[in-house]
C-alpha positions as CSV (number, residue, x, y, z in Angstrom):
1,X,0.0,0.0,0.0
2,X,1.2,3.4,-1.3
3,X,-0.1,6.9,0.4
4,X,0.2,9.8,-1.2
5,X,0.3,13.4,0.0
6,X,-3.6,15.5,-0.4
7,X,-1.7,19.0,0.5
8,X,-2.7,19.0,3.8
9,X,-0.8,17.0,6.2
10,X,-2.8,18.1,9.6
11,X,-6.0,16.6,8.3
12,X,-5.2,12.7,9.7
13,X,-1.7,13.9,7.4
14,X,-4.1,13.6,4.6
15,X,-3.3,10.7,2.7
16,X,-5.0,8.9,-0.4
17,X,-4.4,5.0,-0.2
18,X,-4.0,3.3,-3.4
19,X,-4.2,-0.5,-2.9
20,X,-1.8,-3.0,-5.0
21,X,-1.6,-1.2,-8.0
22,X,1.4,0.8,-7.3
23,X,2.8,2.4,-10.3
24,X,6.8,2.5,-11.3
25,X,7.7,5.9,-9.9
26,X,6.0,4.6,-7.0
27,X,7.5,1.3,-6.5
28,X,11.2,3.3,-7.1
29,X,10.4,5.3,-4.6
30,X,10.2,2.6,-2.8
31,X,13.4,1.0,-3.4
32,X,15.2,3.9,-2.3
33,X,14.1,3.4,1.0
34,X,16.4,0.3,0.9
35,X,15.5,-3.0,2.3
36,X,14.2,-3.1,6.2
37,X,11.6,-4.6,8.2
38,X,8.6,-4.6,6.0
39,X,10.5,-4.7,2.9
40,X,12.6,-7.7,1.3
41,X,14.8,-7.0,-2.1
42,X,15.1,-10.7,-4.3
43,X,17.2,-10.4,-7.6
44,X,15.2,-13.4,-9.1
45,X,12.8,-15.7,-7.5
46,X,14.2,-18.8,-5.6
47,X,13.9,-21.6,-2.9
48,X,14.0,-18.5,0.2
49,X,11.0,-17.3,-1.2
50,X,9.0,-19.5,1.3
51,X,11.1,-17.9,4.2
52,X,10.7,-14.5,3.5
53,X,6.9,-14.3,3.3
54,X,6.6,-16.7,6.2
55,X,8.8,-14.3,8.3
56,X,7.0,-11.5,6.9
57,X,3.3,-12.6,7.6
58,X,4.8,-13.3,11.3
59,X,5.9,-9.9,11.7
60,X,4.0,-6.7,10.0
61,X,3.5,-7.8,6.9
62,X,5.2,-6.1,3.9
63,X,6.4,-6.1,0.3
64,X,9.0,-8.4,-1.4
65,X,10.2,-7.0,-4.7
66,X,11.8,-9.4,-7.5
67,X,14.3,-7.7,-10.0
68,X,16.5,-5.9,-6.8
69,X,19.8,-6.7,-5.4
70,X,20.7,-6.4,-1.9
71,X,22.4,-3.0,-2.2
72,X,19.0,-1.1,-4.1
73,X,20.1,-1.9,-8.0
74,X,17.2,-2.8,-10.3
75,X,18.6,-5.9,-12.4
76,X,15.0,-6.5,-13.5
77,X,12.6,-9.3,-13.6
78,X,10.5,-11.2,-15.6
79,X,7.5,-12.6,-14.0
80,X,5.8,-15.8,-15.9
81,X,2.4,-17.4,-15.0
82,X,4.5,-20.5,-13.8
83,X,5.8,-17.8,-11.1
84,X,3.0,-16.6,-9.9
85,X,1.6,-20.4,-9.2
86,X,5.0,-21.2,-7.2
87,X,4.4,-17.9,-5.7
88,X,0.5,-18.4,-4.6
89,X,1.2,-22.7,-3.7
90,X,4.0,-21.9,-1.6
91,X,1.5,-19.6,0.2
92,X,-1.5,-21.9,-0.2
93,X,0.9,-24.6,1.6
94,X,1.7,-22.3,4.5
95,X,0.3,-24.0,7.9
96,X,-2.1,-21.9,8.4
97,X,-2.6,-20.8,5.0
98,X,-2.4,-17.8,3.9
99,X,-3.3,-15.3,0.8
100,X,-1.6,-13.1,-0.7
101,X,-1.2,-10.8,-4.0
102,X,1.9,-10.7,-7.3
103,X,1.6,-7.3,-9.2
104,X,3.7,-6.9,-12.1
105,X,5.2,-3.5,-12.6
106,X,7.4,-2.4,-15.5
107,X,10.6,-5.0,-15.2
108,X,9.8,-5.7,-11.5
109,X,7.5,-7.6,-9.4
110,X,6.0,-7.3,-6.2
111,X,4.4,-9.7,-3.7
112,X,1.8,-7.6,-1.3
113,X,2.4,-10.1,2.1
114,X,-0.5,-9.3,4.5
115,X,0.0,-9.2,8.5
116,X,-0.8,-13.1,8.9
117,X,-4.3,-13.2,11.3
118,X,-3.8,-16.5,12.8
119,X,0.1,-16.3,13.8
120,X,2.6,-18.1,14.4
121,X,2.7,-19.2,10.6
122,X,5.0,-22.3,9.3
123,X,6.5,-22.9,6.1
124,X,7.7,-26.4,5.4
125,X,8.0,-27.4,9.1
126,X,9.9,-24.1,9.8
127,X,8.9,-20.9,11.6
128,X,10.3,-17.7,10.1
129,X,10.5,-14.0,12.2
130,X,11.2,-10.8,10.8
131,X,14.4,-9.4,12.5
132,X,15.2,-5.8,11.2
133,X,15.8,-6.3,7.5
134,X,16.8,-10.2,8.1
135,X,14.8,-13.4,8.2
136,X,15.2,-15.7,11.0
137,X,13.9,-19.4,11.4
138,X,12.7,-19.8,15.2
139,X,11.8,-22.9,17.1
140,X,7.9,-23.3,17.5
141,X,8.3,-22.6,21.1
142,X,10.5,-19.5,21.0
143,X,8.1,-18.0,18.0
144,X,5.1,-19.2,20.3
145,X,6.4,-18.1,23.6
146,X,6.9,-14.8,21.8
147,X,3.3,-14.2,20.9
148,X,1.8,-15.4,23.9
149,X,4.2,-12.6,25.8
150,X,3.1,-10.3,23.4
151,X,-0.3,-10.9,23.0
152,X,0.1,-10.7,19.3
153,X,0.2,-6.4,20.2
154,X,3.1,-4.5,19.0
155,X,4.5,-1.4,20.9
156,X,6.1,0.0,18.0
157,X,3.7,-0.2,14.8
158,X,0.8,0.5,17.2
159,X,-0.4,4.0,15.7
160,X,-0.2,7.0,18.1
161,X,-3.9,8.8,18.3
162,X,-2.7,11.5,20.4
163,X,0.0,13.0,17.8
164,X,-0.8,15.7,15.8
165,X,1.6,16.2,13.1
166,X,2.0,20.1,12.7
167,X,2.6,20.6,16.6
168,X,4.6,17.8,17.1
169,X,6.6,16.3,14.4
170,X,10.1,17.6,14.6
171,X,11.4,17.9,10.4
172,X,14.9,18.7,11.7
173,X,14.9,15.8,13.6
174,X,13.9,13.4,10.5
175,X,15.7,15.4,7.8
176,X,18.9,14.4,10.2
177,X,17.9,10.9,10.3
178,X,17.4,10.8,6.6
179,X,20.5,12.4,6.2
180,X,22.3,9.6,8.4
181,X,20.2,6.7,7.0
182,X,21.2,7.4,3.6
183,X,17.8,7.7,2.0
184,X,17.3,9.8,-1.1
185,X,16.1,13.2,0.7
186,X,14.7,14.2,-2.4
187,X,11.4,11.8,-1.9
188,X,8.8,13.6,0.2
189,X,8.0,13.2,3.8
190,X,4.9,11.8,4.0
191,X,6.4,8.8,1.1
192,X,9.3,8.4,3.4
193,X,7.4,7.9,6.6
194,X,5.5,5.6,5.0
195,X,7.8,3.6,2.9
196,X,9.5,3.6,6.6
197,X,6.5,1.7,8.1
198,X,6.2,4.5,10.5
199,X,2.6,5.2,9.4
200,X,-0.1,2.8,11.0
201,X,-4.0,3.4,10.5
202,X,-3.4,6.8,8.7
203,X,-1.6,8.1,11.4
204,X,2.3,8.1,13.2
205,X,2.8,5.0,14.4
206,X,4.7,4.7,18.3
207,X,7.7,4.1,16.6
208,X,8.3,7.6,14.8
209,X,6.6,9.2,17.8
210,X,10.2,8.2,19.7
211,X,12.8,9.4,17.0
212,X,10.6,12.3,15.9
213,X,8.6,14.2,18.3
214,X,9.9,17.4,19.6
215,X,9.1,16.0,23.0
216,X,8.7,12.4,22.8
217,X,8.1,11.9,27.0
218,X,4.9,14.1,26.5
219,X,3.4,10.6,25.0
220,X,5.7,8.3,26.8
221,X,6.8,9.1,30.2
222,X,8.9,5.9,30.3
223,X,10.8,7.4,27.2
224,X,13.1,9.1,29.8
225,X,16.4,7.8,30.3
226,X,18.3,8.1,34.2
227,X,21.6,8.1,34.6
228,X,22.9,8.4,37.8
229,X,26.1,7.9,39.8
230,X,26.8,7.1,43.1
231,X,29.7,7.3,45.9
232,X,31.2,4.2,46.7
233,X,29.1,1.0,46.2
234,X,25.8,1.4,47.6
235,X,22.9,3.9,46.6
236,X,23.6,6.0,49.6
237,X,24.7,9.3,48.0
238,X,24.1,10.5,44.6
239,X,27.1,12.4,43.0
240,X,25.7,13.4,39.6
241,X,22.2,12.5,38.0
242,X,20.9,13.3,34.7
243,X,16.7,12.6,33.2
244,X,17.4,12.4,29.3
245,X,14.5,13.5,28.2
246,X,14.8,14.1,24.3
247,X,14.3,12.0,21.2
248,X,15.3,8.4,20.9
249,X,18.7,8.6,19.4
250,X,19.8,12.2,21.5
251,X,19.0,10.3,24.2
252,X,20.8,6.9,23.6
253,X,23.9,9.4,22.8
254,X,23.7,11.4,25.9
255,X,23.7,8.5,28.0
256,X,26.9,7.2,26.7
257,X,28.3,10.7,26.9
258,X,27.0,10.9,30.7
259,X,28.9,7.2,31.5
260,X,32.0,7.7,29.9
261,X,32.0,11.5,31.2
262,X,31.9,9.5,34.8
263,X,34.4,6.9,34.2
264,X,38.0,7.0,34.7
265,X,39.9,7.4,31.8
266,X,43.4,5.8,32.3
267,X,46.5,7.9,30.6
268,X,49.1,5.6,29.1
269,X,52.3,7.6,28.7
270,X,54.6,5.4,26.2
271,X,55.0,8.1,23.6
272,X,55.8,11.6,23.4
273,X,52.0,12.1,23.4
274,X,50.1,10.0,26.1
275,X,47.4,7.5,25.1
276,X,44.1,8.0,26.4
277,X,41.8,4.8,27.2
278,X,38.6,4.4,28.6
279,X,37.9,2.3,31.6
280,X,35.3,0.6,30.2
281,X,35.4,1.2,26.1
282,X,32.6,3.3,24.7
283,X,32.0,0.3,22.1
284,X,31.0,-1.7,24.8
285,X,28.8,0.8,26.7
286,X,27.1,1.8,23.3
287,X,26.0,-1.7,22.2
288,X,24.5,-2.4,26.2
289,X,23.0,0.9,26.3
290,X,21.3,0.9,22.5
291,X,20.1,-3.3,23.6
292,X,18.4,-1.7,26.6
293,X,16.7,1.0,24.6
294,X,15.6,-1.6,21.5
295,X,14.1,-4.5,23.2
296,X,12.7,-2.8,26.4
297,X,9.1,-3.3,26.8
298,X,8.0,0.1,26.4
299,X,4.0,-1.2,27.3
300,X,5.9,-1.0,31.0
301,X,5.9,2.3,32.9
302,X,9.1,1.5,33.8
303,X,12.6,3.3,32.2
304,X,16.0,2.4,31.3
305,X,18.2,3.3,34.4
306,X,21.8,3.5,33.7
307,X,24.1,3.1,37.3
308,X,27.2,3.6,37.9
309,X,29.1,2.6,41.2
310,X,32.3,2.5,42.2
311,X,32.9,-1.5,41.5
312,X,30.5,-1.2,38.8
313,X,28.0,-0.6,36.1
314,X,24.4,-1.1,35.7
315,X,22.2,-0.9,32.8
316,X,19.0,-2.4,33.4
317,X,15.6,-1.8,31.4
318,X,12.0,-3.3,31.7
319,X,11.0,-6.4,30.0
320,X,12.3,-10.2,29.9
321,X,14.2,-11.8,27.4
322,X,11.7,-13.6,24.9
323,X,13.9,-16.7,25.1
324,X,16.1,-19.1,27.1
325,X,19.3,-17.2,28.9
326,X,21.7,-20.1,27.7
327,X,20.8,-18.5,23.9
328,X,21.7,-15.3,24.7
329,X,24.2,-13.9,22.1
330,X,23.5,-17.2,19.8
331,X,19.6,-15.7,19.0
332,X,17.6,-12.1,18.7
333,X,14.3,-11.7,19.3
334,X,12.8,-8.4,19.6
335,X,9.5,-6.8,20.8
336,X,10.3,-3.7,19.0
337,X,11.6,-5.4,15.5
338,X,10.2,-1.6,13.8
339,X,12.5,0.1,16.4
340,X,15.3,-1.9,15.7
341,X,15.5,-1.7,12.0
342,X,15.4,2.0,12.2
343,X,18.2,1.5,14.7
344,X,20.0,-0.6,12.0
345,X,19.8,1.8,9.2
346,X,22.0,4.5,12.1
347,X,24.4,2.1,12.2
348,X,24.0,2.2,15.7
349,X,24.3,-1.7,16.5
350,X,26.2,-4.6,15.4
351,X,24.5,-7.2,13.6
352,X,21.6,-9.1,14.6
353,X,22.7,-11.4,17.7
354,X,26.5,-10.2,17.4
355,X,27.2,-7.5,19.9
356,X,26.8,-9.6,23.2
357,X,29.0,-12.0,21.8
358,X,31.5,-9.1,21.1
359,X,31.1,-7.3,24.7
360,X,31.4,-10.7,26.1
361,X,34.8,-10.9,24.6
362,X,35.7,-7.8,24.9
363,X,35.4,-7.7,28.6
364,X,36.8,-11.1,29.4
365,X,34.1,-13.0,31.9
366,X,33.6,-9.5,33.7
367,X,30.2,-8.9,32.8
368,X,26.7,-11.0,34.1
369,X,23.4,-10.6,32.8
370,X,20.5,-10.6,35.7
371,X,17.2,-11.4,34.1
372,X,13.4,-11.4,36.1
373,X,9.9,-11.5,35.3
374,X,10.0,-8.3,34.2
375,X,14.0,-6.5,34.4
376,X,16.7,-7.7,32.6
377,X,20.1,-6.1,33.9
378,X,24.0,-5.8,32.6
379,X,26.5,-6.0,35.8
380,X,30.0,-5.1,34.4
381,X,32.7,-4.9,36.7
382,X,34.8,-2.2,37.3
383,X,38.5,-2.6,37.6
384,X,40.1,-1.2,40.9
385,X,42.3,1.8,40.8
386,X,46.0,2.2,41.3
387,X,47.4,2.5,45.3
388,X,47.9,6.4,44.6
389,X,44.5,7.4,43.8
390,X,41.5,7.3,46.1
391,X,38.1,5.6,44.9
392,X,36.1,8.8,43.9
393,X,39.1,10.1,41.6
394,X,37.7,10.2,37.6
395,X,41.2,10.0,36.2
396,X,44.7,8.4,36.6
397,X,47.9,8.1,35.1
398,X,49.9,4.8,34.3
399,X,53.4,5.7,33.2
400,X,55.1,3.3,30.5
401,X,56.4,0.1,32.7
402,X,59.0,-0.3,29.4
403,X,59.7,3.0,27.0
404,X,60.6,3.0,23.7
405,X,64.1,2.4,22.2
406,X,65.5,5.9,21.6
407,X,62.3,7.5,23.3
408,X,62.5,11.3,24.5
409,X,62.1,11.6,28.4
410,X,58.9,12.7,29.3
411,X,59.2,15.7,32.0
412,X,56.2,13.9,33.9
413,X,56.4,12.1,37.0
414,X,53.7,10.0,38.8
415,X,54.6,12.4,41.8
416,X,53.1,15.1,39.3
417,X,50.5,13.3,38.0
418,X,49.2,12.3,41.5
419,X,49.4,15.8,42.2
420,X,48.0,17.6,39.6
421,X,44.7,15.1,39.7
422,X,44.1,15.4,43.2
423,X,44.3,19.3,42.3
424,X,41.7,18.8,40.1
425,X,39.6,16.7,42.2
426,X,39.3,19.4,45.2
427,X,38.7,21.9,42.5
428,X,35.9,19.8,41.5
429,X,34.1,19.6,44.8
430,X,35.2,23.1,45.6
431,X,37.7,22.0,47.9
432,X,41.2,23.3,47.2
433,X,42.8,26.2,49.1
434,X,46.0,26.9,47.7
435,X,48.2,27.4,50.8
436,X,46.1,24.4,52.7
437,X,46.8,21.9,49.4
438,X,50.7,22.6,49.2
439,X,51.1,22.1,53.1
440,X,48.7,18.8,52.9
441,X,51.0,17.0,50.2
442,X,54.2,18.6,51.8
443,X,55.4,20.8,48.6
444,X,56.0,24.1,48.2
445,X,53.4,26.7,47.3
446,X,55.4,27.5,44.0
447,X,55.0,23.9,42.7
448,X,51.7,23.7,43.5
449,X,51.5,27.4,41.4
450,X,53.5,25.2,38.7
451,X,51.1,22.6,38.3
452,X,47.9,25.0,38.0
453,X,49.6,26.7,35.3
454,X,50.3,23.4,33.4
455,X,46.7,22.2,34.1
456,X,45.4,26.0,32.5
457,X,47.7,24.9,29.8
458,X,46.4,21.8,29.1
459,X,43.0,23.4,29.4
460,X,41.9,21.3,31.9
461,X,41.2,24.8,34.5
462,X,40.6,28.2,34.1
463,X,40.4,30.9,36.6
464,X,37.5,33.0,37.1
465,X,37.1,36.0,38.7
466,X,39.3,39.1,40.5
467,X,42.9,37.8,41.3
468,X,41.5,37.7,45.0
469,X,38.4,36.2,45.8
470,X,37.9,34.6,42.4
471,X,38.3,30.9,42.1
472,X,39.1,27.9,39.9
473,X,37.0,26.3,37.6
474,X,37.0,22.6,35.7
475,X,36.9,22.8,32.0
């Protein structure tokens, strides 16, 4: 099903349906959209084609067009009668049956697959899901589990009857994701959104009211992200604490920023310049935060809570898994499969079931998953700090155990370094006294003059204020 644009985009957006008799402009519109959840490219028709509308009538329904290759280029198609009866008996033999409609157009071809109505559906014993822009064969108890858990209701194509497009839709928002998906931003909106699957019942489905509302928490409270660090390893005292309230993507970023921002970073000096590496890598914490955000269950008031301790990191979101633990990393099912082929097309994951195997190595047996009725939650352990530095300290300094052959002498010390980061921690929590400091760490008032004016230099400080009574500030 095409829509297309009446003029007047507040009236339900205004849009004319035109039912399975899409026209070639149409149908290259289309394509440029590239292939996602409710759309399958096939450069000729083969033994998959069974799969693909199986997984297809499981999920949303959608279109699968014969004559495209994988990356968008029309190679063409012919379509024969004896096609179209392999086509419609491969449907026919479906368990439950199912119907569904071949339109040829131009030098392509395109088979309409309707939402199945009496899911889960099987094609030659196997059970098929749609998974972002990829197919996946199931076991009949994970695909059945699924549906029961989700009552065969979808957050994410579910339309949105409070939105109203022309106080609410934010264009600079989806021009930027168009931009960053790659789409052609030549084809109009309303096309886009559709050829998207972001439009449900004539209106914005739940889905583009997350990525594209100026204020997506007015329709979702749970859309809110907290962040929140804490002293030591309890909940006792709060040190910093952020609500990300924006879009979907703003806030998945700004809760990375807001971890690593809180993380020590550890200095590796074994070059004239120093190295600079994370704690805990921002790969890592971008794959666990996005997983938390895709396959919440966002029919739960409850939010994604990111936690961060002084032994560790939490990141926990509502909703179970939808299968065994023991497959975690081997399968992916999602709750939000809409969600997460928009997600795809940002680049913003790894591929389908890939990333937990790839945090799991990264961080070497120091992370568990925690699952419940209704929570799952990502423990990774934080490594302890050096002797030198005490718990609450965001950076510190490893010199080079062995230096390069031939390498320069660096003029810092660990003395220094100890120095001039415990400077910056009392500046932080307004605590350092010039006089007081140099007498505490039993140097003279000139070096600790020397190492604020290497900090200004590094751009680390900056003084504010008269010479007296002003104060130091953290850049």
């Amino acid at each position: 099903m095409i829509w297309k644009p009446c003029g007047n985009k507040q009236k339900a957006i205004g849009l004319i349906k035109i039912k399975n008799n899409m026209n070639y402009y149409d149908l290259i519109e289309l394509i440029k959209t590239q292939e996602g959840y409710t759309l399958e490219f096939k450069e000729s028709l083969n033994h998959s084609i069974g799969r693909e509308i199986c997984a297809l009538a499981n999920a949303s329904g959608g279109k699968i067009i014969l004559g495209v290759k994988d990356d968008g280029t029309i190679s063409g198609y012919h379509l024969t009668n004896k096609d179209k009866s392999i086509i419609q008996d491969t449907a026919r033999n479906m368990d439950p049956a199912l119907h569904l409609i071949i339109e040829k157009v131009s030098n392509l071809a395109v088979i309409y697959v309707p939402e199945g109505k009496e899911k889960p559906y099987t094609v030659n014993g196997h059970f098929y899901l749609r998974q972002g822009s990829n197919s996946q064969q199931l076991r009949r108890n994970e695909i059945r589990d699924l549906f029961q858990k989700e009552n065969l209701v979808r957050f994410d194509r579910k339309a949105n009857s409070d939105f109203n497009f022309t106080k609410d839709f934010d264009n600079k928002k989806f021009e930027a994701f168009v931009v960053k998906a790659g789409l052609d931003n030549s084809l109009p909106e309303l096309h886009l959104l559709n050829n998207l699957g972001l439009m449900t019942e004539d209106r914005l489905n739940n889905t583009g009211v997350l990525f594209f509302a100026h204020t997506p928490s007015k329709f979702f409270l749970n859309s809110i992200i907290g962040c929140v660090l804490y002293k030591g390893k309890s909940k006792l005292k709060i040190l910093d604490k952020k609500e990300l309230d924006d879009d979907f993507v703003s806030n998945f970023n700004n809760a990375v920023i807001f971890t690593l921002r809180n993380l020590r970073t550890e200095y590796i000096i074994e070059k004239i310049t120093r190295e600079e590496k994370p704690e805990i890598s921002e790969e890592v914490l971008r794959e666990l935060i996005i997983n938390a955000m895709i396959h919440r269950d966002y029919f739960s008031e409850g939010r994604v809570i990111v936690e961060i301790f002084s032994d560790r990191i939490e990141i926990s979101n509502p909703g179970s898994l939808l299968f065994d633990k023991k497959e975690l990393g081997n399968i992916s099912l999602s709750r939000n499969p809409l969600l997460v082929d928009l997600v795809h097309r940002l680049d913003l994951v790894e591929k389908i079931g890939s990333g937990i195997n790839k945090v799991r190595k990264i961080l070497e047996g120091e992370i568990k998953f925690e699952l419940s009725s209704n929570w799952f939650r990502v423990i990774i352990k934080r490594k302890s700090l050096p002797e030198f530095v005490r718990e609450d300290m965001t950076n510190y300094i490893i010199p080079s155990q062995k230096p390069a052959k031939n390498q320069p002498k660096t003029s810092q010390k660990p003395a220094k370094n100890k120095r001039k980061l415990l400077i910056l921690e009392a500046i932080k929590n307004n605590q350092f006294r010039k006089r007081s400091f140099s007498q505490k760490l039993g140097v003279n008032k000139s070096t600790i003059e020397s190492d604020l004016e290497e900090l200004k230099q590094e751009r680390k400080i900056n003084f504010k204020g008269p010479k007296k009574g002003g104060h130091w500030e953290i850049l």
